[in-house]
mmJSON file of the N, C-alpha and C atoms, coordinates in Angstrom:
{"data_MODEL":{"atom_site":{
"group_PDB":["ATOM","ATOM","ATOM","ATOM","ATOM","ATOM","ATOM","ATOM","ATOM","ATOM","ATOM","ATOM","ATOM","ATOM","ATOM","ATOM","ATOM","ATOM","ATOM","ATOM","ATOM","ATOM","ATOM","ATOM","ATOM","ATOM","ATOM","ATOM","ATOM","ATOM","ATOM","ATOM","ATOM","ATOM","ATOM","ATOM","ATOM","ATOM","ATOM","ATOM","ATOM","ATOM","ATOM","ATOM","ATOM","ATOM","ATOM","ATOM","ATOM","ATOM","ATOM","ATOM","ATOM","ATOM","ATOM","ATOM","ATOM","ATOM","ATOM","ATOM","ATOM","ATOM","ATOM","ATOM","ATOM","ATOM","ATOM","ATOM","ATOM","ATOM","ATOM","ATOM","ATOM","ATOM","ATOM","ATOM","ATOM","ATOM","ATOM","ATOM","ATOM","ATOM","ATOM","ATOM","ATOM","ATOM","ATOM","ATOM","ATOM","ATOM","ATOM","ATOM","ATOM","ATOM","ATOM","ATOM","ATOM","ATOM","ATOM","ATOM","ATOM","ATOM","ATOM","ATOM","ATOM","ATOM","ATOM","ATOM","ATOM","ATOM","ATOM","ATOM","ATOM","ATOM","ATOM","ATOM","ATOM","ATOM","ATOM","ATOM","ATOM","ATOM","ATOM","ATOM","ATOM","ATOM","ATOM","ATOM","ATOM","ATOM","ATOM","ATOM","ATOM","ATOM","ATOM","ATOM","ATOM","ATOM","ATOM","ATOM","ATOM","ATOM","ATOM","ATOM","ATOM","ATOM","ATOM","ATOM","ATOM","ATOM","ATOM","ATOM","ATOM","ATOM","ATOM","ATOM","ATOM","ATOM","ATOM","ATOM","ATOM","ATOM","ATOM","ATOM","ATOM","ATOM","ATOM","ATOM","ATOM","ATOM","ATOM","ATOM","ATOM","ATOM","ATOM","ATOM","ATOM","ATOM","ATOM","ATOM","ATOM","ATOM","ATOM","ATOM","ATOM","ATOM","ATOM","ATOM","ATOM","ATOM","ATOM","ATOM","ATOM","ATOM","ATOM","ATOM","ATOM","ATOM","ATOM","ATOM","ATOM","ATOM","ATOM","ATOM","ATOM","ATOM","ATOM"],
"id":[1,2,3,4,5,6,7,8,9,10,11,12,13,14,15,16,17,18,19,20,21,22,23,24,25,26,27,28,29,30,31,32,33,34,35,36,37,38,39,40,41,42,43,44,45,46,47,48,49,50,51,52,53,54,55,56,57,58,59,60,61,62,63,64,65,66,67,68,69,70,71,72,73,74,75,76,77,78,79,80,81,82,83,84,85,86,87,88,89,90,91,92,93,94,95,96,97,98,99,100,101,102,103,104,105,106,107,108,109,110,111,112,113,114,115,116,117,118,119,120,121,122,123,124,125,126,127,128,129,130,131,132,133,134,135,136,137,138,139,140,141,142,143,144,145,146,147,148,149,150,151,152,153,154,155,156,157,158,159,160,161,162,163,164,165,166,167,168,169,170,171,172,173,174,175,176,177,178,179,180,181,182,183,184,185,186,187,188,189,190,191,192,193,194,195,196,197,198,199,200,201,202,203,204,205,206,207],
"type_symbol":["N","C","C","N","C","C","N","C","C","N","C","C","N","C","C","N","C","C","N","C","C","N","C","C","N","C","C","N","C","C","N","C","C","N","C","C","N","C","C","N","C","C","N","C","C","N","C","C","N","C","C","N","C","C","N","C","C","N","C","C","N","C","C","N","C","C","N","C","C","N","C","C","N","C","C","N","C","C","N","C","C","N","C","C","N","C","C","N","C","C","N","C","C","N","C","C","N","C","C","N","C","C","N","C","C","N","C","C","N","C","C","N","C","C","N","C","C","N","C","C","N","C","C","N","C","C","N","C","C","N","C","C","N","C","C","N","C","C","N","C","C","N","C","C","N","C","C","N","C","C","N","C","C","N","C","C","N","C","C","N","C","C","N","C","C","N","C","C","N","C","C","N","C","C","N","C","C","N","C","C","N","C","C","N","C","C","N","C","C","N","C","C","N","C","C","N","C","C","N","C","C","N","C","C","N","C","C"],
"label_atom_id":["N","CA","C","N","CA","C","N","CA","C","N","CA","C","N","CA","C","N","CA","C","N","CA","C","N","CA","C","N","CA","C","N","CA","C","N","CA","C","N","CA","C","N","CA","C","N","CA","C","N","CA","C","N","CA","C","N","CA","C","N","CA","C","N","CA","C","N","CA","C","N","CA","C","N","CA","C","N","CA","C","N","CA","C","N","CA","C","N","CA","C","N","CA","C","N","CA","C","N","CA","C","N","CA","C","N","CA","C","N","CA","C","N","CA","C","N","CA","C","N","CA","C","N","CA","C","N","CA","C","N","CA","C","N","CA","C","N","CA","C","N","CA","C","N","CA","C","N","CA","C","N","CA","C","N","CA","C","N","CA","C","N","CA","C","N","CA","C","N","CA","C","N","CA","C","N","CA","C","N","CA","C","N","CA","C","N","CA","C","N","CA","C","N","CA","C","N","CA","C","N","CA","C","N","CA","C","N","CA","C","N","CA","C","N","CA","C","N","CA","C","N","CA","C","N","CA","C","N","CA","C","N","CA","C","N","CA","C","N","CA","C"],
"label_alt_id":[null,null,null,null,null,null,null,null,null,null,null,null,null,null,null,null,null,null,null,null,null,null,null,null,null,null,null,null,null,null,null,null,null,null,null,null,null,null,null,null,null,null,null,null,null,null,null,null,null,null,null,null,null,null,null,null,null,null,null,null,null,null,null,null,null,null,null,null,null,null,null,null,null,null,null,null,null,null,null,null,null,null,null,null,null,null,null,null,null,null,null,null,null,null,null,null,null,null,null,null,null,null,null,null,null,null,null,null,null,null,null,null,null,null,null,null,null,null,null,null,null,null,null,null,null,null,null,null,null,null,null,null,null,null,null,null,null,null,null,null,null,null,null,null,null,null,null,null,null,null,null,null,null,null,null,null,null,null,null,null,null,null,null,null,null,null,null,null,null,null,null,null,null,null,null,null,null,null,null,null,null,null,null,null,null,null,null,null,null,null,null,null,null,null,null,null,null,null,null,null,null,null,null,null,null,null,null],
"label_comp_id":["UNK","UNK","UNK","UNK","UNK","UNK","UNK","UNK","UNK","UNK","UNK","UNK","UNK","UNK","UNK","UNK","UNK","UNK","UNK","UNK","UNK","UNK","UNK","UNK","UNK","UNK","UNK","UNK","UNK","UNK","UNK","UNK","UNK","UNK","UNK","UNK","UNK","UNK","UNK","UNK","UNK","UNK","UNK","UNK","UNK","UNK","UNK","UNK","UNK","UNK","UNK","UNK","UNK","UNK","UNK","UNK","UNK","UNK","UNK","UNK","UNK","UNK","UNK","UNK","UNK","UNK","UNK","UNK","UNK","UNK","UNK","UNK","UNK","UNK","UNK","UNK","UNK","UNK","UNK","UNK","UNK","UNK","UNK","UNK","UNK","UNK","UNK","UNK","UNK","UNK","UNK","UNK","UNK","UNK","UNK","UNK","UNK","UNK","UNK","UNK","UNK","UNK","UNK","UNK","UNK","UNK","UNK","UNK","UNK","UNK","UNK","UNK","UNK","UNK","UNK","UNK","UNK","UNK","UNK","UNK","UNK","UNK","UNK","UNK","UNK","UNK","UNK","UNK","UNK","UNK","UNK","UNK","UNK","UNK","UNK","UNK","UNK","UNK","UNK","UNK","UNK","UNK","UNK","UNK","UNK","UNK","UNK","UNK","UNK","UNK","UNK","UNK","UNK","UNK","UNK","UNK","UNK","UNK","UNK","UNK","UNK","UNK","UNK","UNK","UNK","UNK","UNK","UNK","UNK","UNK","UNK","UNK","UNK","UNK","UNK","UNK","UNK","UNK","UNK","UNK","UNK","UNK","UNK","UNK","UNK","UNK","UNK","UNK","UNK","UNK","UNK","UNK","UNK","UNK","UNK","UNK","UNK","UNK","UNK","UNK","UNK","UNK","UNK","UNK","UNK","UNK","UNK"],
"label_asym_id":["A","A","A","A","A","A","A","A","A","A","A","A","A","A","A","A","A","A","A","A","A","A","A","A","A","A","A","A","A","A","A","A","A","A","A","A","A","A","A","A","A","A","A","A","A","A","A","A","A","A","A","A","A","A","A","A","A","A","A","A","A","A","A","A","A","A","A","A","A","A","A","A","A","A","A","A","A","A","A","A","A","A","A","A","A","A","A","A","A","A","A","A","A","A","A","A","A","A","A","A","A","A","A","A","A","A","A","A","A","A","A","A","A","A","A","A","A","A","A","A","A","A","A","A","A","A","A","A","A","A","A","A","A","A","A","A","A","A","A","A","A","A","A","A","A","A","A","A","A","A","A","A","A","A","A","A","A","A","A","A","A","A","A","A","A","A","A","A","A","A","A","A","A","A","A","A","A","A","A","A","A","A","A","A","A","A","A","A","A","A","A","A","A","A","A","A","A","A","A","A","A","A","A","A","A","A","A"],
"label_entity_id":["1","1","1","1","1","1","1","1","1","1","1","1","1","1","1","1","1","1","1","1","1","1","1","1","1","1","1","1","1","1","1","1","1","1","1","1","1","1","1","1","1","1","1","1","1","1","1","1","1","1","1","1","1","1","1","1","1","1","1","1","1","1","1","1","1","1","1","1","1","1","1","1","1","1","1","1","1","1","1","1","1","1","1","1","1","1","1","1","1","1","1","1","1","1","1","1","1","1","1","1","1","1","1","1","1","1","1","1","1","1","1","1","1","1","1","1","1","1","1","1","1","1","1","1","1","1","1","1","1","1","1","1","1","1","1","1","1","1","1","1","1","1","1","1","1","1","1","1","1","1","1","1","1","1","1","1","1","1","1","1","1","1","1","1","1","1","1","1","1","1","1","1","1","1","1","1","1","1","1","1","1","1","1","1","1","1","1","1","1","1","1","1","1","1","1","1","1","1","1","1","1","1","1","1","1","1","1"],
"label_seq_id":[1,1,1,2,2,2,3,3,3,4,4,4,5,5,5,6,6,6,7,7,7,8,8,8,9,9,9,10,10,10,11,11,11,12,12,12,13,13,13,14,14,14,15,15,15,16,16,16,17,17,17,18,18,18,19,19,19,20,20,20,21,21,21,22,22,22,23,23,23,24,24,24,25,25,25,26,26,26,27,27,27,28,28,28,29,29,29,30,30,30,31,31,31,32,32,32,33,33,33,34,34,34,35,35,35,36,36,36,37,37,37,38,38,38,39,39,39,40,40,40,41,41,41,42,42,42,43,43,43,44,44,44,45,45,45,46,46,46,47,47,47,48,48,48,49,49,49,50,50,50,51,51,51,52,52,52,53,53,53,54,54,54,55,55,55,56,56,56,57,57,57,58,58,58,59,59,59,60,60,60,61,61,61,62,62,62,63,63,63,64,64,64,65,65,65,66,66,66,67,67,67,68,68,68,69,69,69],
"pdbx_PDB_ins_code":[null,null,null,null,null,null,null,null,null,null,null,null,null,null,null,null,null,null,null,null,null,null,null,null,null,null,null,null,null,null,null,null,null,null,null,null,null,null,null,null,null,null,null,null,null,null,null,null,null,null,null,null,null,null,null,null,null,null,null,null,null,null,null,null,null,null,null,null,null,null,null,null,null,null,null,null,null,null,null,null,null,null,null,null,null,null,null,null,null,null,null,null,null,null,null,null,null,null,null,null,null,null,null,null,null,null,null,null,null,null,null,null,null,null,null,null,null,null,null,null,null,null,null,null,null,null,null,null,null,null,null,null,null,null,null,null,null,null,null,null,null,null,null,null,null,null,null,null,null,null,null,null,null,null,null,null,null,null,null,null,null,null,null,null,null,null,null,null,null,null,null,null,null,null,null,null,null,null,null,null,null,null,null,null,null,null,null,null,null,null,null,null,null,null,null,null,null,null,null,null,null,null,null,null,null,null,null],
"Cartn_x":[-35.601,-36.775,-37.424,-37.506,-38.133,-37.135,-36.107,-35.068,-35.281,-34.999,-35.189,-35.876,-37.507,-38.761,-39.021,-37.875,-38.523,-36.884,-36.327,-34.914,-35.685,-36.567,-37.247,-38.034,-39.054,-39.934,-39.135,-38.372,-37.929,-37.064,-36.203,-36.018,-36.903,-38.207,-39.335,-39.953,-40.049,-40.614,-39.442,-38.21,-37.307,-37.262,-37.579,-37.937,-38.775,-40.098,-41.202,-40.893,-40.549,-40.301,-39.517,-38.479,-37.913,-38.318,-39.335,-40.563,-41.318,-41.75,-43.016,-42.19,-41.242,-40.492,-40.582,-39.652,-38.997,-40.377,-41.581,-42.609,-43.144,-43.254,-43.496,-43.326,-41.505,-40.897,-40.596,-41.279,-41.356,-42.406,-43.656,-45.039,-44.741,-44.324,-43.864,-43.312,-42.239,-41.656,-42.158,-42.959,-43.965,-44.888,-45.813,-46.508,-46.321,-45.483,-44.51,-44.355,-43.686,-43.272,-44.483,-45.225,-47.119,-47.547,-47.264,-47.542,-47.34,-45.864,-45.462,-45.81,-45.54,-46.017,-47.394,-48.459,-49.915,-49.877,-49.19,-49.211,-48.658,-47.752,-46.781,-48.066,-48.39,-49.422,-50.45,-51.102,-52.453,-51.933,-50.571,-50.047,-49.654,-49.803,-49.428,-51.094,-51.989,-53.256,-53.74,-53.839,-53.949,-53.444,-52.251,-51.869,-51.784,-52.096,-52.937,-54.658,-55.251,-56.692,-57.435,-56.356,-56.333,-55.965,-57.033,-56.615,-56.084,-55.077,-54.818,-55.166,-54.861,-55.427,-56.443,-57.521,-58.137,-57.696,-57.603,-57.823,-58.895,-59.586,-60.846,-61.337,-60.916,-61.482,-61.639,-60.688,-61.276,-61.964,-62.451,-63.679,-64.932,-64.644,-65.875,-66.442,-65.695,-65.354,-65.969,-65.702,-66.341,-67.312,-68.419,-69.755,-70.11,-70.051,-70.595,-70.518,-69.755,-69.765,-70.667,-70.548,-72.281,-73.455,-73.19,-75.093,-74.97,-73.942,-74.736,-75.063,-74.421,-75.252,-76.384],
"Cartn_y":[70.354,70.993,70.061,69.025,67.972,67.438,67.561,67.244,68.212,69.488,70.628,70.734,70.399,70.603,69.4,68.707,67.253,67.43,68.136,68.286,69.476,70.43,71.495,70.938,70.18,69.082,68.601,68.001,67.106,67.811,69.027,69.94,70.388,71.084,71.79,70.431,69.253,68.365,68.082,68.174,67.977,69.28,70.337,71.469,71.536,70.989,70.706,69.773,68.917,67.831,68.316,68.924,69.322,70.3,71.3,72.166,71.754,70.556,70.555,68.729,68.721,67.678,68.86,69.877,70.299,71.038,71.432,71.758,70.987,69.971,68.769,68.46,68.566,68.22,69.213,70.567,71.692,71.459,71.331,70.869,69.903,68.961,67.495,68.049,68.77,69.54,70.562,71.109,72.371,71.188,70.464,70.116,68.671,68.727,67.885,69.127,69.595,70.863,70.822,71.302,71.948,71.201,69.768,68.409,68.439,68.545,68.513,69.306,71.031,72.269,72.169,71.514,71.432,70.19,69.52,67.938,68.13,68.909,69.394,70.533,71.287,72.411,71.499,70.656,69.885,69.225,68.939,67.879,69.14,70.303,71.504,71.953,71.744,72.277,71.305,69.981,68.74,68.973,69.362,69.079,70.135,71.296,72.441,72.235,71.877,71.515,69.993,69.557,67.967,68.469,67.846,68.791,67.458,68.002,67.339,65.861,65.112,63.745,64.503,64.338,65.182,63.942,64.53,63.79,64.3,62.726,62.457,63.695,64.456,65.289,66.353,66.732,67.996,67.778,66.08,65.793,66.0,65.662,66.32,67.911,68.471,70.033,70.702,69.761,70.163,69.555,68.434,67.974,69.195,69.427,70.486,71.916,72.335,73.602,73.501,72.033,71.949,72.054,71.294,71.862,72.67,73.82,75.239,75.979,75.703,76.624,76.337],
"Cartn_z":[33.907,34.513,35.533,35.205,36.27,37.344,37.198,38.041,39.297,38.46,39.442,40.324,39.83,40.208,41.488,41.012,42.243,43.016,42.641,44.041,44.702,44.302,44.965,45.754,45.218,46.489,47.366,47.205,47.679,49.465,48.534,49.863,50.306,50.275,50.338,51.595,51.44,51.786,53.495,52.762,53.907,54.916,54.759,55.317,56.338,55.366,56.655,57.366,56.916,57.925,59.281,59.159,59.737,60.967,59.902,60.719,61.722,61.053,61.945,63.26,63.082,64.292,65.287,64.6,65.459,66.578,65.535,66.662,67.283,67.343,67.857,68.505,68.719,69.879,70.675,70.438,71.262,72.018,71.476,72.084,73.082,72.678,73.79,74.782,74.553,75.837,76.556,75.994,76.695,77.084,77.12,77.604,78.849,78.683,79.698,81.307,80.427,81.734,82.57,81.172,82.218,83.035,82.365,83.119,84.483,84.396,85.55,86.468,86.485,86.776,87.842,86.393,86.781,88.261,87.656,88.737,90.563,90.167,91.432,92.1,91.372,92.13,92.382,91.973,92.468,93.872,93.969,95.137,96.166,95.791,97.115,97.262,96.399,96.921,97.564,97.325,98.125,99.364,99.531,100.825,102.068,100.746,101.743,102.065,101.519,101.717,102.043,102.448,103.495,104.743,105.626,107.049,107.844,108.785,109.632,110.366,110.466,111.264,112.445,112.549,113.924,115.165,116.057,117.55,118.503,119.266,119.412,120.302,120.933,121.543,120.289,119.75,118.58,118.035,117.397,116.544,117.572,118.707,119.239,119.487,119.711,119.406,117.982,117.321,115.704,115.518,116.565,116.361,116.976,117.942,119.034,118.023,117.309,116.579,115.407,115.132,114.12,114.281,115.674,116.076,116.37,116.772,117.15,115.444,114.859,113.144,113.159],
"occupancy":[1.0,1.0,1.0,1.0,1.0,1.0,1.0,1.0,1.0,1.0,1.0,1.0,1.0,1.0,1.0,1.0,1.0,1.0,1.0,1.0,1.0,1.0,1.0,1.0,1.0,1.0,1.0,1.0,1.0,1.0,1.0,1.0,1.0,1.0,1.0,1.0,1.0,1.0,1.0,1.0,1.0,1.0,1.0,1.0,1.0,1.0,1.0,1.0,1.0,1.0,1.0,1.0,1.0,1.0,1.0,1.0,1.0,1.0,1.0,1.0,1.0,1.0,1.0,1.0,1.0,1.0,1.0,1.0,1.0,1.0,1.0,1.0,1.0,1.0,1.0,1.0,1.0,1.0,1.0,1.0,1.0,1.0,1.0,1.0,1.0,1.0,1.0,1.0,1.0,1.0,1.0,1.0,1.0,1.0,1.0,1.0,1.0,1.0,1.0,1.0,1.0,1.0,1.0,1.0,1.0,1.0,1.0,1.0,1.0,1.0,1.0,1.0,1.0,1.0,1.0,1.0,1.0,1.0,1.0,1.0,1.0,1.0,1.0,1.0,1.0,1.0,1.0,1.0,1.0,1.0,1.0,1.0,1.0,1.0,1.0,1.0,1.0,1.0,1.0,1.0,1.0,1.0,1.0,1.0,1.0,1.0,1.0,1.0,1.0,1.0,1.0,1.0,1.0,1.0,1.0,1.0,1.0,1.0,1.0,1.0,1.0,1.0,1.0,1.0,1.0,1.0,1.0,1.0,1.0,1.0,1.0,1.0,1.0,1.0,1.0,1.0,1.0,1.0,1.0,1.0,1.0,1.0,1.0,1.0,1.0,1.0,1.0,1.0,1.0,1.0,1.0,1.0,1.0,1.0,1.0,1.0,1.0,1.0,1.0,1.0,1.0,1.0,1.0,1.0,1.0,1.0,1.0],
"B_iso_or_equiv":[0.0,0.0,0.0,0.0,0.0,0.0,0.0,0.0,0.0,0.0,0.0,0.0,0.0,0.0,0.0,0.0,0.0,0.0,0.0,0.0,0.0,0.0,0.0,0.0,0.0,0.0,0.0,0.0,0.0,0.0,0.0,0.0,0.0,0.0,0.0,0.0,0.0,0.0,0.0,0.0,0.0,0.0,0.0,0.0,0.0,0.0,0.0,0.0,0.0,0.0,0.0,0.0,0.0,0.0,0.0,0.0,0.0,0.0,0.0,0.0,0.0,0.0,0.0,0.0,0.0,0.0,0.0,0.0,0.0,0.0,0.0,0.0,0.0,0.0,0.0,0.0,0.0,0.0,0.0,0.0,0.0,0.0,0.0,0.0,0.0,0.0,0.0,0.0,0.0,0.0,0.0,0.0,0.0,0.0,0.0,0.0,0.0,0.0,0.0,0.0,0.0,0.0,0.0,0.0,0.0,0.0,0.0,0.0,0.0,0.0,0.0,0.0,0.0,0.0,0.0,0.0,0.0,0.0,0.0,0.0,0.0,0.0,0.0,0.0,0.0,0.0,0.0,0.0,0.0,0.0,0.0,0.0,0.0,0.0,0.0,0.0,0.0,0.0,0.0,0.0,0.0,0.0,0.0,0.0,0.0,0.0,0.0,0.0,0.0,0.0,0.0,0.0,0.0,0.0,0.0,0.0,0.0,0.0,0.0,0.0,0.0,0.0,0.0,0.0,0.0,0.0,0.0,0.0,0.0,0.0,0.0,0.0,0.0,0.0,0.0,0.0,0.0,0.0,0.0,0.0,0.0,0.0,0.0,0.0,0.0,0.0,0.0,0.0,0.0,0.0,0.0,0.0,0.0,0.0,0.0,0.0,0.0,0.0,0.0,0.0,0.0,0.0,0.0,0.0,0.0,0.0,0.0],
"pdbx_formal_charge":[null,null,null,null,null,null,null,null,null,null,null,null,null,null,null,null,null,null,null,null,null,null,null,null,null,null,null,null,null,null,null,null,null,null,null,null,null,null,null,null,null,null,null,null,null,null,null,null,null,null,null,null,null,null,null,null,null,null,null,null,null,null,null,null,null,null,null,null,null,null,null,null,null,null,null,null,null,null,null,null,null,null,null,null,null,null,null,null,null,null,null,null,null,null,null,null,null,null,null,null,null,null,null,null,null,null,null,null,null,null,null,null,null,null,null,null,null,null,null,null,null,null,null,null,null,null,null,null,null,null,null,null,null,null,null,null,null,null,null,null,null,null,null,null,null,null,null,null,null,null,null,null,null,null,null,null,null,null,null,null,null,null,null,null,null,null,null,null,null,null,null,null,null,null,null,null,null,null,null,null,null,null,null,null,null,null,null,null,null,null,null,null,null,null,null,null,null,null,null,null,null,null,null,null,null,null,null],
"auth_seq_id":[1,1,1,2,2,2,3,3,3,4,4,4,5,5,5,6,6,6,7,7,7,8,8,8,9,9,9,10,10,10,11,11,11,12,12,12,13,13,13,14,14,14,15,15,15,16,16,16,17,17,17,18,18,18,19,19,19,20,20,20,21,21,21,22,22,22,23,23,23,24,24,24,25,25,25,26,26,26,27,27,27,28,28,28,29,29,29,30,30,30,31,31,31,32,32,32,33,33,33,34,34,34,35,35,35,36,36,36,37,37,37,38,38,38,39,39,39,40,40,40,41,41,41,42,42,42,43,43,43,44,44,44,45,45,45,46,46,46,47,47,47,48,48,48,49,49,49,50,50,50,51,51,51,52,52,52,53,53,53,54,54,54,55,55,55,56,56,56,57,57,57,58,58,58,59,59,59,60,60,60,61,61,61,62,62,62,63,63,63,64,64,64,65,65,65,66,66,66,67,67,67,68,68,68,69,69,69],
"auth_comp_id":["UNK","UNK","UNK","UNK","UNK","UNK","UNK","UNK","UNK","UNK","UNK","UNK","UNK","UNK","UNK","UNK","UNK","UNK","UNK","UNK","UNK","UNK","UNK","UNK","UNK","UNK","UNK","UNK","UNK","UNK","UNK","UNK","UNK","UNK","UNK","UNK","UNK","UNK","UNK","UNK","UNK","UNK","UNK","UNK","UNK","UNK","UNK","UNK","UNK","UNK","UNK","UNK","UNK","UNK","UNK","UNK","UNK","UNK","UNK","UNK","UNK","UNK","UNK","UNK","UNK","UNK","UNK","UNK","UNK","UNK","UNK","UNK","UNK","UNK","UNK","UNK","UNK","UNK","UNK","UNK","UNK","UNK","UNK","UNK","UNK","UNK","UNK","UNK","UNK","UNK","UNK","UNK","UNK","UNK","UNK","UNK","UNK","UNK","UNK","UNK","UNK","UNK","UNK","UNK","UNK","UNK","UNK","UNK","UNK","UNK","UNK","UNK","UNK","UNK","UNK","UNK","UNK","UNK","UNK","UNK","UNK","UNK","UNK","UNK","UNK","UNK","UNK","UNK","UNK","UNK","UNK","UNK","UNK","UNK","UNK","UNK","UNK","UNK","UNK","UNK","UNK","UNK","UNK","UNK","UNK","UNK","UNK","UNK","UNK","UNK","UNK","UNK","UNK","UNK","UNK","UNK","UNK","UNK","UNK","UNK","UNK","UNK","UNK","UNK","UNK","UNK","UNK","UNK","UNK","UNK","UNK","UNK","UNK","UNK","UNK","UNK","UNK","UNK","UNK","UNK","UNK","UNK","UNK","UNK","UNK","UNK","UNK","UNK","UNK","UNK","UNK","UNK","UNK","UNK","UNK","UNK","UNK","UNK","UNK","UNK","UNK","UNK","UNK","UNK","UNK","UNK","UNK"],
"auth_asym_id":["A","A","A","A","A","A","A","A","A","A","A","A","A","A","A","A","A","A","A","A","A","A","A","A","A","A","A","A","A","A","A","A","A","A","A","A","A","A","A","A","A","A","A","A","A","A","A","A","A","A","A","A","A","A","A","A","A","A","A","A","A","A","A","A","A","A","A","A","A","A","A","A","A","A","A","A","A","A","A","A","A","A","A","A","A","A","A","A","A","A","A","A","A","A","A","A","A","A","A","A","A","A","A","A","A","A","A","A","A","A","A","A","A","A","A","A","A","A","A","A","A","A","A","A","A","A","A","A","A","A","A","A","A","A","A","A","A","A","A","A","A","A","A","A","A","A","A","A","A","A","A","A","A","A","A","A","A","A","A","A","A","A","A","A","A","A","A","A","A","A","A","A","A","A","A","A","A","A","A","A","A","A","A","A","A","A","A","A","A","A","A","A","A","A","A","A","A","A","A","A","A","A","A","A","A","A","A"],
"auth_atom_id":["N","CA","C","N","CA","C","N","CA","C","N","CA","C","N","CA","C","N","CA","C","N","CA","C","N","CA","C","N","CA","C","N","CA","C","N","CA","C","N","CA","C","N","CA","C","N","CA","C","N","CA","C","N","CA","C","N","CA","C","N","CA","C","N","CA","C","N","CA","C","N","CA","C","N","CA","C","N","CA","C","N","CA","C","N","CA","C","N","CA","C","N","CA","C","N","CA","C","N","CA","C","N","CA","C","N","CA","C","N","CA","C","N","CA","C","N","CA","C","N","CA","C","N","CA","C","N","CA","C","N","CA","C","N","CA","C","N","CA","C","N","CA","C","N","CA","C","N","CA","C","N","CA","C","N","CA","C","N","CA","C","N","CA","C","N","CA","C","N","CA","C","N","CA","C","N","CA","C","N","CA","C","N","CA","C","N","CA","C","N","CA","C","N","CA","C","N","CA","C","N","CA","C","N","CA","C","N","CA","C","N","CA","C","N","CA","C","N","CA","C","N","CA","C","N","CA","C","N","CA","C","N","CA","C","N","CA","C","N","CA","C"],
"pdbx_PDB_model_num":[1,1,1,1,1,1,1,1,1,1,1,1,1,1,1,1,1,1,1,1,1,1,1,1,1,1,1,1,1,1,1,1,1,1,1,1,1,1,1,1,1,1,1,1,1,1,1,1,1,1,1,1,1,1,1,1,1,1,1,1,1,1,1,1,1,1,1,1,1,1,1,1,1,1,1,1,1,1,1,1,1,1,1,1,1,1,1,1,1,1,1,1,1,1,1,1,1,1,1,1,1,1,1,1,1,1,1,1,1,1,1,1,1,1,1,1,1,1,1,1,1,1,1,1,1,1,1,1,1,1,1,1,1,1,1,1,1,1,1,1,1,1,1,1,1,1,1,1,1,1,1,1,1,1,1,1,1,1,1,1,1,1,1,1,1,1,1,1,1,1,1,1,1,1,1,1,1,1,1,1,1,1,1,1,1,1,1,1,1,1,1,1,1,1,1,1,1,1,1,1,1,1,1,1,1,1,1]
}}}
């Protein structure tokens, strides 16, 4: 009876273990991806909403369009 009862733990124990790696290392990998995903889209909104090097005549062009607001 106690044999039983602790080869039942014992698989029961190796089970979860098994369970909760394996979610674990699902999580690690889903959140890696996102990582990446999230990281790569911040570096395309960056580089859509970084404007251009201006040159000195257009920066003046864009003082002049401020004082008229």
């Amino acid at each position: 009876m106690l044999v039983r009862s602790v080869t039942f733990l014992y698989s029961l124990s190796e089970f979860l273990l098994e369970q909760v790696t394996h979610t674990l290392m699902h999580m690690m990998l889903y959140h890696t991806s996102n990582i990446k995903i999230s990281s790569s889209l911040l570096v395309c909104v960056a580089a859509v909403h970084t404007p251009p090097p201006l040159q000195p005549h257009s920066r003046t062009s864009l003082k002049r369009s401020h004082t008229t607001w």
